[in-house]
C-alpha positions in Angstrom: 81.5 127.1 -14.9 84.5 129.3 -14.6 83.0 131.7 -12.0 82.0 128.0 -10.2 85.9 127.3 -10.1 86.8 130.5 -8.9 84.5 130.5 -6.0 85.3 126.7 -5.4 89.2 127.5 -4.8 89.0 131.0 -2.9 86.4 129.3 -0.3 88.4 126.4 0.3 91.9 128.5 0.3 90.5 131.3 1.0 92.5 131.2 4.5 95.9 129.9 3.1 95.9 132.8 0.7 95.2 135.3 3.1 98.1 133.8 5.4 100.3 134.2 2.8 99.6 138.1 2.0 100.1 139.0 5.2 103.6 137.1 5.0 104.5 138.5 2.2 103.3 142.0 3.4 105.6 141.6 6.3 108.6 140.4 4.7 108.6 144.1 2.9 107.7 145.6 6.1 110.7 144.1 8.2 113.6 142.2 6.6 114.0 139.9 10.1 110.4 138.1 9.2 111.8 135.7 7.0 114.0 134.6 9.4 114.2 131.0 10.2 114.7 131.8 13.9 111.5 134.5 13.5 109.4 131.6 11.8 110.1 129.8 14.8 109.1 132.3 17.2 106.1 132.3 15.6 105.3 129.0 15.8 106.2 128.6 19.2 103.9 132.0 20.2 101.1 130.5 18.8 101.0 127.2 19.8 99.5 127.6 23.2 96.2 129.7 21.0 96.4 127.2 18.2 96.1 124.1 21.1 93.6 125.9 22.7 91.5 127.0 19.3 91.7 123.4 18.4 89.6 122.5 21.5 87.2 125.2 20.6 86.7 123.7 16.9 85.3 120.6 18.5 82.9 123.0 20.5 81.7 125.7 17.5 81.3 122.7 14.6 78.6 121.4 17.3 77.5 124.7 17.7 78.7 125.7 21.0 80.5 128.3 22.4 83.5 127.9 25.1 84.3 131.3 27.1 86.1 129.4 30.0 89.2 128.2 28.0 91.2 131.1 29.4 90.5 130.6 32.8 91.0 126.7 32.4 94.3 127.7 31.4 94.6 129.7 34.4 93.5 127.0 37.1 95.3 124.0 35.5 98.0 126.0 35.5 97.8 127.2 38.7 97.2 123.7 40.5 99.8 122.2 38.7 102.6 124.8 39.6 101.6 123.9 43.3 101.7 120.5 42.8 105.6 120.4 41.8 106.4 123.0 44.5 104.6 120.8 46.9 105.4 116.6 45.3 108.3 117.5 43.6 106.4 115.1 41.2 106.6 115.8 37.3 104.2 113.0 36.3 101.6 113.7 39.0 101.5 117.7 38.2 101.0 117.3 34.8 98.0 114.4 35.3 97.0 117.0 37.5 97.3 120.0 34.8 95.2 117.7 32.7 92.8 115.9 34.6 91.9 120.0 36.4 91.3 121.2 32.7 89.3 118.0 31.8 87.2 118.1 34.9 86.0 122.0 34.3 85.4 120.9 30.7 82.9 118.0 32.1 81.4 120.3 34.3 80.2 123.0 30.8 79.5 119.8 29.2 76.9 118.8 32.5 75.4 122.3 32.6 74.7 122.7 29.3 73.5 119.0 28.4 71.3 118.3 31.6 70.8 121.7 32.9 69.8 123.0 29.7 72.1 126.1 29.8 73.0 127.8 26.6 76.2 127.0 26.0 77.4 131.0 25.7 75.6 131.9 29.3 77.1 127.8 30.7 81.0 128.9 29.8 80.8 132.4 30.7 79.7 130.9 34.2 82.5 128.7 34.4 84.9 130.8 32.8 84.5 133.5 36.0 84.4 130.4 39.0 87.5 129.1 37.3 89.2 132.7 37.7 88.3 132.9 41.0 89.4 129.4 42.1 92.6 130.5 40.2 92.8 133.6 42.7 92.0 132.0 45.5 94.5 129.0 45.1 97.4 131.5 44.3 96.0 134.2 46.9 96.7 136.5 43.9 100.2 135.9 43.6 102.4 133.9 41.3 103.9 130.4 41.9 107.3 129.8 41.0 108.5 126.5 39.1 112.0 125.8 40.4 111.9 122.3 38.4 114.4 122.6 35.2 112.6 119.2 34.4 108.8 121.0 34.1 110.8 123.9 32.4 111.5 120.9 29.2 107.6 121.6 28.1 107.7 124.9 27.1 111.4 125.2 26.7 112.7 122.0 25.4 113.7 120.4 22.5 113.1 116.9 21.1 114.6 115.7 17.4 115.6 119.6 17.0 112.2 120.8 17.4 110.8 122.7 20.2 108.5 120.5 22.7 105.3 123.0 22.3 105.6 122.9 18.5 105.6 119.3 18.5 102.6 119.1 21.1 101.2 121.3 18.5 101.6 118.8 16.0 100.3 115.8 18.0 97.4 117.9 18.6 96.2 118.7 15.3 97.1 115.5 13.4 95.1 113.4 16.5 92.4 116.7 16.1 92.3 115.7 11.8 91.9 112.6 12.6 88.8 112.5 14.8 87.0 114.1 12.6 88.1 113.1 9.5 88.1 109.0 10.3 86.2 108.5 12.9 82.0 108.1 13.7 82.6 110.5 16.7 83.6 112.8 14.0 81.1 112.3 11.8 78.6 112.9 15.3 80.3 115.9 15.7 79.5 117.5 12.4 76.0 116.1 12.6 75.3 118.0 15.8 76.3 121.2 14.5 74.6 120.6 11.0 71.4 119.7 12.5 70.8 118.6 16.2 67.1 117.6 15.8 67.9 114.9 13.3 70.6 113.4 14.5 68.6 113.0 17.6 66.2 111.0 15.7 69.0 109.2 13.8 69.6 107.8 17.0 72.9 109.4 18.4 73.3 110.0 21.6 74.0 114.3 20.9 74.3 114.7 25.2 77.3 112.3 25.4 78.7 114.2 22.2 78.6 117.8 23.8 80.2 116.5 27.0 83.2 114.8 25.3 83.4 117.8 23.0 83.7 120.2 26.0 86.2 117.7 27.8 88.4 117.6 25.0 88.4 121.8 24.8 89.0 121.5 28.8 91.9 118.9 28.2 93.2 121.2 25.5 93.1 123.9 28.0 95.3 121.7 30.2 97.9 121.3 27.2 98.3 124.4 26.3 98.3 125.4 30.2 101.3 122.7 31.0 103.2 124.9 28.0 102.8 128.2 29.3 103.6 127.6 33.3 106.5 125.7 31.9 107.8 128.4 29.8 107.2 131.1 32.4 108.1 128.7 35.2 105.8 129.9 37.2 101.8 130.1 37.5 100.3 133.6 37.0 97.0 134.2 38.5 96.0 136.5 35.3 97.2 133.8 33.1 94.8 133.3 29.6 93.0 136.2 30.0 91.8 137.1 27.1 92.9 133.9 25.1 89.3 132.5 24.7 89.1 135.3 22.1 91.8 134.6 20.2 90.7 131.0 20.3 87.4 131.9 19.2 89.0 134.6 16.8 90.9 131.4 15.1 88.2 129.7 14.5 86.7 131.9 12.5 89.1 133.1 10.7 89.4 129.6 9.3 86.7 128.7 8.2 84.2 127.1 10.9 80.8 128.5 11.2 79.6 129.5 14.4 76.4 127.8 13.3 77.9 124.5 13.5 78.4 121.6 11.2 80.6 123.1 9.0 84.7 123.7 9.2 87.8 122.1 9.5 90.7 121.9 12.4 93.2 122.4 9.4 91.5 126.1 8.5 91.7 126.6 12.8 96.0 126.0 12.5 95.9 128.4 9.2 93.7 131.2 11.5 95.9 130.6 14.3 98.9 131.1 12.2 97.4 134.7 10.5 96.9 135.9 14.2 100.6 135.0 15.4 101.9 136.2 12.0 99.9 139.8 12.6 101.0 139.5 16.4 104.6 139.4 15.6 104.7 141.6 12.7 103.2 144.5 14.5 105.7 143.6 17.1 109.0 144.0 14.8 108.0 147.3 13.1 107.2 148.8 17.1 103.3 149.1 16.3 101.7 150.4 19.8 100.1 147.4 21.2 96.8 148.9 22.1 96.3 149.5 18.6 97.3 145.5 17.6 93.5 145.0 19.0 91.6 147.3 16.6 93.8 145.8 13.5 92.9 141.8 14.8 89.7 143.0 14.9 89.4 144.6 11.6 90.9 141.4 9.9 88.2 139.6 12.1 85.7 141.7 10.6 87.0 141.4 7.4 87.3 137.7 7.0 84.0 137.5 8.2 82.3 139.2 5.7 84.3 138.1 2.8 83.7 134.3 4.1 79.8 135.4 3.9 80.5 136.9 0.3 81.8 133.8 -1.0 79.4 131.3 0.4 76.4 133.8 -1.1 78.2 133.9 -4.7 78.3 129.8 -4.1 75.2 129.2 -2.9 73.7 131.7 -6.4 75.6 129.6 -8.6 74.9 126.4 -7.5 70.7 127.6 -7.8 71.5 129.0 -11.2 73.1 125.5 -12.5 70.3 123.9 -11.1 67.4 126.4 -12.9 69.5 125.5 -16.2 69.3 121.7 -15.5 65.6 122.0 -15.0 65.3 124.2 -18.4 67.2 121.5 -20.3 65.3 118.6 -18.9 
């Protein structure tokens, strides 16, 4: 019963427990990590991966894959930057920002629902015409953001709180939500747990994929709006690279890249242990080629210990149910 207990609390907190070793590891490692204005920095790092991650729960608990978040970014980005240089129109460049990232979602969703593309081959597709449309728009080259009004996404501050920190927090209590309270939610999960019955349940699994892929495009558009605002400008080689760390997040808390099973809490908590790593290594001068073997070793490593525990569950739960049977 005890050893039941103990396996019950380390899978569900596994993620929270590990988040806070590594904080307390860093606080002895550099005494300006428990900082308030550090914490902060943190937070305001990882939003734009943890925004983006939280698109790519909805895609991995249905079992997908999404490669093209990056280059979303990248395009939505892009787009929007040249719509304030050219409308000097806040509202209309962020609708734009959104609607580009939403659109490029619909389009994965399409190709993998009626074209029957696997979802790893359909993103990786759209992930390299999104770069180039990215290129092409900007000819290579950066567009500037002259509009202090864009800059208030990624630089501003409402109630004392930085504007991409509470987009942040928008996103993930909208994110809970869904998928806590609501039957699109529950469709979700289903998908992911086991596609072939929920078809015969009657659920429309199509319609699911290609709103679960418009909401990781959308996403894409969020956490675009807060990087070109806080750059204030549009880099062409914007996101590359982030649909790992997206993915990376995931993992790391909790979701199974099986489908059906995780939560968009765990995603925040993985997000969180990735910033927290990223600036750590940052503050004590660690080379930054070598930051990408240590995230992948804590990749690696969380993998295998969330394998460990759900073995050790899934023993114990048979061996309760043998001694059930014996008493019976």
């Amino acid at each position: 019963m005890w050893d039941k207990i103990k396996v019950d609390i380390m899978t569900k907190y596994r993620t929270i427990l590990v988040l806070i070793f590594i904080c307390i590891v860093a606080s002895q490692l550099s005494p300006v990590f428990l900082t308030m204005s550090n914490f902060t920095n943190v937070i305001r790092q990882t939003s734009i991966t943890a925004i983006l991650a939280a698109g790519m729960t909805f895609v991995i608990l249905t079992g997908g894959i999404d490669l093209s978040v990056g280059s979303v970014l990248a395009v939505s980005g892009a787009i929007g930057a040249g719509v304030t240089a050219g409308t000097s129109s806040i509202l209309l460049a962020v609708l734009s920002i959104l609607l580009i990232g939403s659109i490029f979602g619909l389009f994965n969703g399409v190709l993998i629902t009626r074209f029957d593309m696997p979802p790893f081959i359909a993103s990786l597709a759209v992930m390299v015409i999104a770069r180039g449309v990215t290129l092409v728009y900007t000819n290579g080259y950066p567009i500037a953001i002259r509009s202090k009004e864009f800059r208030f996404f990624g630089r501003g501050e409402m109630f004392g709180i930085y504007v991409p920190i509470l987009i942040l927090i928008i996103t993930y209590l909208i994110g809970i939500y869904i998928l806590k309270n609501t039957k699109f939610g529950r469709y979700v999960f289903s998908t992911g747990g086991n596609e072939e019955a929920t078809v015969l349940s009657g659920i429309n699994v199509k319609k699911v994929k290609i709103i679960v892929y418009m909401i990781s495009g959308f996403l894409a558009g969020v956490a675009a709006l807060i990087l070109t605002a806080r750059l204030s400008s549009a880099q062409p080689t914007a996101g590359e690279g982030m649909e790992l760390d997206a993915i990376a997040a995931v993992i790391l808390g909790g979701t199974s890249l099986n489908g059906g099973l995780g939560t968009i809490s765990g995603t925040l908590v993985g997000a969180l242990i990735l910033g927290v790593l990223n600036n750590i290594l940052n503050l004590v001068n660690v080379n930054p080629f070598y930051q990408y073997i240590v995230k992948g070793l804590v990749i690696i490593i969380a993998v295998i210990t969330d394998s460990k525990f759900k073995s050790m569950s899934f023993k114990i739960t048979n061996k309760e149910r043998r001694i059930k049977q014996n008493s019976h």
